[in-house]
C-alpha positions as CSV (number, residue, x, y, z in Angstrom):
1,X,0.0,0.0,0.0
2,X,2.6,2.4,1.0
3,X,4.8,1.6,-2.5
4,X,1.2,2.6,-4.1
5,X,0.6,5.9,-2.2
6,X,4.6,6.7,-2.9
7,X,4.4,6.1,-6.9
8,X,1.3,8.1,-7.0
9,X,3.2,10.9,-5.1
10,X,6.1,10.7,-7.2
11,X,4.2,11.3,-10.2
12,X,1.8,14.0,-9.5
13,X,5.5,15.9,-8.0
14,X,4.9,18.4,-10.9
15,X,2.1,19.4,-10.1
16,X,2.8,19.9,-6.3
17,X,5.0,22.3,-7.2
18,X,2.5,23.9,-9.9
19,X,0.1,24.8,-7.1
20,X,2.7,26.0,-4.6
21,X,4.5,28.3,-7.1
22,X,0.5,29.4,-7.8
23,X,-0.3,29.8,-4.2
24,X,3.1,31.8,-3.8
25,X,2.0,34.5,-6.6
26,X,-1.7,34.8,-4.7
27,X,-1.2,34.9,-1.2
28,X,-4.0,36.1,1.2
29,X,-3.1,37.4,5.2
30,X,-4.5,35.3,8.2
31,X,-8.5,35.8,8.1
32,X,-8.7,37.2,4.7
33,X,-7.8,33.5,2.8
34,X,-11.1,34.0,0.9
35,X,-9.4,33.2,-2.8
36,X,-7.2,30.2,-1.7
37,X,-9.6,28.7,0.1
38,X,-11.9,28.9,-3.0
39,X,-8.7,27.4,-4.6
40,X,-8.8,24.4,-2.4
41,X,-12.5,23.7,-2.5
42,X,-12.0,23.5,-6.8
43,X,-9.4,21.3,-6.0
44,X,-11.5,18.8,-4.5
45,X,-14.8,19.8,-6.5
46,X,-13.1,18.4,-9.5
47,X,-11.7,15.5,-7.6
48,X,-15.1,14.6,-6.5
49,X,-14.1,14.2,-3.0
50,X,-16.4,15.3,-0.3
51,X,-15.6,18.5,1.8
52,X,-16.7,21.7,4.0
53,X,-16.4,25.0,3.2
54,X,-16.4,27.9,5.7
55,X,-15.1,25.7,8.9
56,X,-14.9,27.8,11.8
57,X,-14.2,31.0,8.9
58,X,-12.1,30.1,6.1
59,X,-11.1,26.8,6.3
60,X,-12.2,24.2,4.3
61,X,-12.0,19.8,5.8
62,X,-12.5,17.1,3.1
63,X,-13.0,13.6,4.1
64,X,-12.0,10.1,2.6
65,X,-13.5,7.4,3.0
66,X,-12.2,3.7,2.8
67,X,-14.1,0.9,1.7
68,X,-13.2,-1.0,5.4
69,X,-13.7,0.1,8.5
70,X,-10.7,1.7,10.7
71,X,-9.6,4.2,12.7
72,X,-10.3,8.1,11.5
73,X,-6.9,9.8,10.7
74,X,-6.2,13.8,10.7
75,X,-3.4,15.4,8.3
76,X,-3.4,19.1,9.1
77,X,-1.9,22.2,6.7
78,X,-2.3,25.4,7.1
79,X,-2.5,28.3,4.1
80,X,-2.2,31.8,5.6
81,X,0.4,34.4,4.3
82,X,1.7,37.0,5.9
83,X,1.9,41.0,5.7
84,X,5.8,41.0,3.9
85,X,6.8,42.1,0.4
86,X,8.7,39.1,-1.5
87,X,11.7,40.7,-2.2
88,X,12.7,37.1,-4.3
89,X,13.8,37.4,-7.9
90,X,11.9,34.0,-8.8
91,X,9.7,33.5,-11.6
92,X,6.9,32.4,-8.8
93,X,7.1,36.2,-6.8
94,X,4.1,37.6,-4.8
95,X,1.8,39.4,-7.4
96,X,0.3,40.8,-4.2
97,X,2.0,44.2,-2.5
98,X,3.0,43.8,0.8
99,X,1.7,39.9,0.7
100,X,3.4,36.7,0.8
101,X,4.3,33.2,1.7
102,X,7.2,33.3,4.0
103,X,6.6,30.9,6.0
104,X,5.9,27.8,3.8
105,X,2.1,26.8,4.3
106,X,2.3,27.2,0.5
107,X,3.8,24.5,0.4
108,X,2.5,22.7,3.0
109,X,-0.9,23.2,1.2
110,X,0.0,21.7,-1.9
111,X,1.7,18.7,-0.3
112,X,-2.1,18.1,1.6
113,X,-3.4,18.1,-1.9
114,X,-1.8,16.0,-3.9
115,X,-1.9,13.6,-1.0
116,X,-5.7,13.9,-0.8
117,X,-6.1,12.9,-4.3
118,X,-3.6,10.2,-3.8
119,X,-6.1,8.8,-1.2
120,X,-9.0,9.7,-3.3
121,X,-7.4,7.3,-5.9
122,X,-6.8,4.4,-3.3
123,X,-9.8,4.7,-1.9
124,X,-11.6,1.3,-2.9
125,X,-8.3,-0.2,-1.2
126,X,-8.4,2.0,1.8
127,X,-9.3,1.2,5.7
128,X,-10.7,3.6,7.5
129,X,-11.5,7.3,7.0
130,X,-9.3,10.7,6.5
131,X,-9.4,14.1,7.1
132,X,-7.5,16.8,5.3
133,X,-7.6,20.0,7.7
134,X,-6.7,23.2,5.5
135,X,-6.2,25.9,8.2
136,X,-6.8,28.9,7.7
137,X,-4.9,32.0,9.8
138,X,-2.0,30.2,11.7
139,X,-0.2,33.4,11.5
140,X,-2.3,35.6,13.7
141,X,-3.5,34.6,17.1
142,X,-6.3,33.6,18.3
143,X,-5.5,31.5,15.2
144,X,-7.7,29.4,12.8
145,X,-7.4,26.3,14.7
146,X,-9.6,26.8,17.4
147,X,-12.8,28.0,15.5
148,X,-12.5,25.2,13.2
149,X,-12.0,22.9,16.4
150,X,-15.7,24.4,17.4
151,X,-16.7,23.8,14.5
152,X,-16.3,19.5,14.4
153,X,-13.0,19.1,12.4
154,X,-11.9,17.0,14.9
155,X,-15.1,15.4,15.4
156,X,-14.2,11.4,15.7
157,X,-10.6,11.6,15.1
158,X,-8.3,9.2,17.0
159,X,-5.0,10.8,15.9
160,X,-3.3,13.7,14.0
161,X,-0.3,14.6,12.3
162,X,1.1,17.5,10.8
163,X,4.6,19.0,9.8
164,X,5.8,22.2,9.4
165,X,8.6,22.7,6.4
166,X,11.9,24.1,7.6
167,X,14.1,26.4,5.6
168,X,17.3,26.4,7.9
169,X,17.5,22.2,8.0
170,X,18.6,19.9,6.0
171,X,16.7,19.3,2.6
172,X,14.8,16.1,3.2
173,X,15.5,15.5,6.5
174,X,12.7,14.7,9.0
175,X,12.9,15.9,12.8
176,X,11.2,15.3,15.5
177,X,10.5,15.6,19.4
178,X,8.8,14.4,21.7
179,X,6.8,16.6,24.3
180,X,7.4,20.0,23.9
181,X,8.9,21.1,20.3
182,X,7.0,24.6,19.4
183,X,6.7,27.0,22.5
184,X,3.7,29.0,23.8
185,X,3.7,32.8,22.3
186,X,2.6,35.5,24.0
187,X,2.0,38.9,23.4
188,X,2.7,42.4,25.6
189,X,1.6,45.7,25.3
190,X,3.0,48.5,27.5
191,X,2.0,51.9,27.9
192,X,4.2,54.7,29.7
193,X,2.4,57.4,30.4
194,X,4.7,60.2,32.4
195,X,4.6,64.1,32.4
196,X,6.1,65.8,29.1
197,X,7.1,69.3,29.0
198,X,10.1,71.3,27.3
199,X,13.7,69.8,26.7
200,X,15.3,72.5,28.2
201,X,13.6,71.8,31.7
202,X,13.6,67.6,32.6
203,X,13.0,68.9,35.8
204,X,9.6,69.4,35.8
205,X,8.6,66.3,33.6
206,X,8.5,62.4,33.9
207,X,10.8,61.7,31.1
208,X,8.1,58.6,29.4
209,X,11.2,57.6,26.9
210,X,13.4,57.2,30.2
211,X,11.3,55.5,32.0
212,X,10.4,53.2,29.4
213,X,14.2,52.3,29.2
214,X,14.6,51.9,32.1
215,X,11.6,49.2,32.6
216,X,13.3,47.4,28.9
217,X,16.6,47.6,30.9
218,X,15.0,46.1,34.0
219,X,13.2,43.1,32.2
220,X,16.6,42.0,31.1
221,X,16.9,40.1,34.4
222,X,13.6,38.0,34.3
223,X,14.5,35.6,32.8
224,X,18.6,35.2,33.9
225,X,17.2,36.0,37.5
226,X,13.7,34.2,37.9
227,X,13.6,31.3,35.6
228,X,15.6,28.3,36.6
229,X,17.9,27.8,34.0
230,X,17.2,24.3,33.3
231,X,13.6,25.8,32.0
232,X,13.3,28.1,28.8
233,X,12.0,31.7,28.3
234,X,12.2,34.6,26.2
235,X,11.3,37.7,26.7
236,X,11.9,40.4,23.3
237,X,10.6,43.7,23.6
238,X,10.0,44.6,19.4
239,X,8.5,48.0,19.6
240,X,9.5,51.0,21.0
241,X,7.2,54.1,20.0
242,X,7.4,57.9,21.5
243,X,7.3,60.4,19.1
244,X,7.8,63.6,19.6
245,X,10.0,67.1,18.5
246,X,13.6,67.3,19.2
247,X,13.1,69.5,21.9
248,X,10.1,67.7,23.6
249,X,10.5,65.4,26.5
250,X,8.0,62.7,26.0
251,X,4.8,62.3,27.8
252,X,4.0,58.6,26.7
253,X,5.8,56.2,25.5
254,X,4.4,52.5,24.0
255,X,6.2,49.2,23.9
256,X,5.0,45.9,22.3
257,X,7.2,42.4,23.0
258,X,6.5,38.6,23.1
259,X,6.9,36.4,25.9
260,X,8.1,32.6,24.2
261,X,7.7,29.8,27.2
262,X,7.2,25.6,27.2
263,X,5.8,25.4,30.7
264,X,2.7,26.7,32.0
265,X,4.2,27.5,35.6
266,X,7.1,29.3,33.7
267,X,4.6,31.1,31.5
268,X,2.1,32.1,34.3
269,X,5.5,33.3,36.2
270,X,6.6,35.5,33.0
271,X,3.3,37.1,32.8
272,X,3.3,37.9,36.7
273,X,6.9,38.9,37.3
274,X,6.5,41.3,33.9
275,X,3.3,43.1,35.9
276,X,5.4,43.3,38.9
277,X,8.6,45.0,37.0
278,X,6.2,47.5,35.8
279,X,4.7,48.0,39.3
280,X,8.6,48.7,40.5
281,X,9.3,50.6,37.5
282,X,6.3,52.9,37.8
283,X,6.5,53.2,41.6
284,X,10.0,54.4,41.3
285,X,9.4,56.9,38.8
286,X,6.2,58.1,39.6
287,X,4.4,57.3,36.6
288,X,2.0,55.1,35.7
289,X,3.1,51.7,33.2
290,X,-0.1,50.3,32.3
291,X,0.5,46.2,31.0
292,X,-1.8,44.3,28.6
293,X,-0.4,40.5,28.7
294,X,-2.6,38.7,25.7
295,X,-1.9,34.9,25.6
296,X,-1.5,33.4,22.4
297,X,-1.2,30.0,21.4
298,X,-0.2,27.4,24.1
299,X,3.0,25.1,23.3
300,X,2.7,22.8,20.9
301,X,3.1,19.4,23.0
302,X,3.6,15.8,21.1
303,X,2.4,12.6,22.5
304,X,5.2,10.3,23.1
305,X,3.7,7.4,21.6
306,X,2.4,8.9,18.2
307,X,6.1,10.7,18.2
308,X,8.0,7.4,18.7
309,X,5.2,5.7,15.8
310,X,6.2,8.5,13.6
311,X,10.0,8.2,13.8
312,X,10.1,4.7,13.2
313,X,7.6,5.5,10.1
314,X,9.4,8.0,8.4
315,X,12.9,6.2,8.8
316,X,11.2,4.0,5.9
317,X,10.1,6.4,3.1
318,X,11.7,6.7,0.3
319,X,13.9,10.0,-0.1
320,X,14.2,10.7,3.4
321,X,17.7,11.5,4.6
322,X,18.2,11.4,7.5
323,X,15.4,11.1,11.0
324,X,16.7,13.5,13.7
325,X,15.6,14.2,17.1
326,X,15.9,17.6,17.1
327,X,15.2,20.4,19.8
328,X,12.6,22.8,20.1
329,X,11.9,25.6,18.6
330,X,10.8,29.2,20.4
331,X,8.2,29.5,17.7
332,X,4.9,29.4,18.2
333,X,2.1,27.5,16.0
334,X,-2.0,26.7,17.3
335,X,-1.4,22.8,16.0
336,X,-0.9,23.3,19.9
337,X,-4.9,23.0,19.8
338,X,-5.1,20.3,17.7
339,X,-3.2,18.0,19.8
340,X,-4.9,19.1,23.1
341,X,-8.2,17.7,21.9
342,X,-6.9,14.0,20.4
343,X,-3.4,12.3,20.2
344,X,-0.4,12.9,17.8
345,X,2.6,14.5,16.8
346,X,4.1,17.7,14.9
347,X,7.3,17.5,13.3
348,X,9.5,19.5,10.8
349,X,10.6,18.3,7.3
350,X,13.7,20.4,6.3
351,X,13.6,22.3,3.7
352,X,16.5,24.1,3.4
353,X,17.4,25.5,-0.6
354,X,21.0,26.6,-1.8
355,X,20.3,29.9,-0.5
356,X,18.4,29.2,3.3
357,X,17.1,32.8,4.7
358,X,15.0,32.1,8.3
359,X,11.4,32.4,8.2
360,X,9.1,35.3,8.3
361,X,12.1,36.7,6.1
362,X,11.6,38.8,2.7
363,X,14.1,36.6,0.6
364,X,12.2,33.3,2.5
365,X,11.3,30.1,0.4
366,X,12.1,26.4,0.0
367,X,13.7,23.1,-1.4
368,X,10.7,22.4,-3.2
369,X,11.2,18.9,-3.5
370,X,11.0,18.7,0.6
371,X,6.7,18.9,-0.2
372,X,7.4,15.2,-1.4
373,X,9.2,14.0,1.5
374,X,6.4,15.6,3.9
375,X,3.8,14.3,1.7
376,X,5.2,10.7,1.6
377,X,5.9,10.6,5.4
378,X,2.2,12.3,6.5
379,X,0.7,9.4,4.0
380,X,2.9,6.7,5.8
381,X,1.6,7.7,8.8
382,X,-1.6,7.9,8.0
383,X,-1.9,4.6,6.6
384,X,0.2,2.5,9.0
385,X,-2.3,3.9,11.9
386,X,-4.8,1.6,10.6
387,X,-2.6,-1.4,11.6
């Protein structure tokens, strides 16, 4: 069965990379998919394969049934983009300003596709039944996940699997971890507010763009001071706004930052040691450091014995380099969601092309042929779970 599903795979590799390259020159933000996911459902209208549009928003869940009973099996991809201009000198560039893939789901769209319609044509050989979860807005807490959760795609699953594409590892290589291998992302927002007045008199202001240093300055020990440091935290302040003239001493200042954590006592900590620096910060300045702390995904936490099934799966497909336990990642991703509700495992397929730029970069893209290796390894799984 699997030397079916890999020839079928193999064969339909052009057109994998047809609808990723198409998918790369029409890319839609989180929550505004309303195109691709069109693109999807004519994907599987022509197939004849059964699906739902509009799950939980924009996503869109197809189902495959075989002609035995088995156990129902959950391949997730996701098909957001995100607000950057492609700055790639590739036939396949954004066509949209300010729009595109850099993160890959792309290609991990097109990979759920052709694998779809690989099960579509092995159907009459096929135990069980299979869901293909296109996911909208991964990109952009609260995320797509949940709402399609509340909406049933998950609705008498026993397992899922999904994989992310990597552009800094190895072409072809599949990694994995068990427990915790994305972390939980956070958001802050912090408002100074302090007393401006005229340059030439500090005396009789609450500098806001001081005081706001010193609260950046001050967060710098959280983590080195309160976390234990055989546990994991980050703590990135990315936005610094205050302005004003050249001869103004600022009245407010605003920060925004993201808090990166795997455990939840470690994350609850973050969130009230970050409230209490701003407390310290305020008290000793006199101002007033108002602190909106918006949680975001939970980690993304694999199930040992789905991880350990897919390791030993993947060291058998065909084209797969190397299996590597890897470690995690400080990324965030709402699979977290998924694999809160039913068992199963996340891992990454490396992607990494001549030229490897991280993700969420301008110049970002792919080993293309890494959509075959994730394909091939999410179908393995998915059919060896009926055993």
């Amino acid at each position: 069965m699997n030397e079916q599903l890999y020839a079928l795979l193999d064969g339909s590799f052009d057109d994998m990379v047809a609808i990723r390259r198409y998918l790369h020159q029409h890319p839609e933000v989180s929550f505004h998919e309303t195109e691709t996911a069109k693109y999807i459902q004519k994907f599987y209208e022509e197939l004849g394969v059964d699906f739902r549009s509009g799950v939980g928003g924009n996503g869109v869940v197809a189902r495959i049934e075989g002609k035995r009973p088995g156990k129902t099996v959950a391949l997730r991809a996701d098909f957001d983009a995100l607000p950057i201009q492609d700055q790639k000198d590739v036939p396949y560039k954004s066509t949209v300003p300010g729009v595109m893939h850099a993160c890959g789901h792309d290609g991990h769209t097109a990979a759920l596709l052709q694998l779809a319609k690989a099960f579509h044509e092995m159907k009459d050989d096929l135990a069980g039944t299979y869901i293909f979860i296109h996911q909208h807005a991964e990109e952009y807490a609260p995320g797509g996940a949940i709402s399609m959760i509340e909406d049933g795609c998950l609705d008498g699953v026993d397992v899922i699997f999904g994989t992310h594409l990597w552009s800094l590892m190895e072409a072809n290589t599949v990694q994995y971890v068990s427990g915790p291998i994305m972390a939980a992302a956070d958001r802050i927002e912090i408002t100074v507010q302090g007393a401006g007045g005229h340059g030439a008199s500090p005396h009789q202001t609450k500098d806001a763009i001081v005081i706001a240093s010193q609260f950046v300055t001050n967060l710098q020990q959280l983590v080195s001071r309160r976390v234990d440091p055989l546990e994991s935290a980050v703590v990135t302040i990315g936005s610094f706004m205050s302005d004003n003239a050249f001869n103004i001493i600022a009245d407010k200042a605003e920060l925004l930052g993201t808090v990166r954590t795997f455990s939840p006592a470690i994350r609850d900590l973050m969130e009230m040691e970050i409230q209490r620096i701003a407390d310290g910060t305020a008290l000793m300045h006199d101002a007033v450091i108002d602190v909106t702390y918006t949680r975001g995904y939970p980690a993304v936490v694999n199930h040992e014995k789905e991880t350990e099934f897919l390791r030993d799966i993947a060291q058998e497909v065909p084209g797969v380099k190397a299996v590597i336990e890897t470690v995690p990642q400080m990324g965030g991703e709402d699979f977290a969601y998924y694999l809160e509700k039913v068992p199963g495992t996340f891992f990454f397929t490396g992607a990494q092309p001549e030229k490897a730029y991280p993700h969420h970069h301008p110049m970002f893209d792919f080993d293309e042929s890494a959509m075959l290796t994730a394909a091939k390894t999410l179908g393995a799984a998915a059919l060896r779970s009926q055993e």
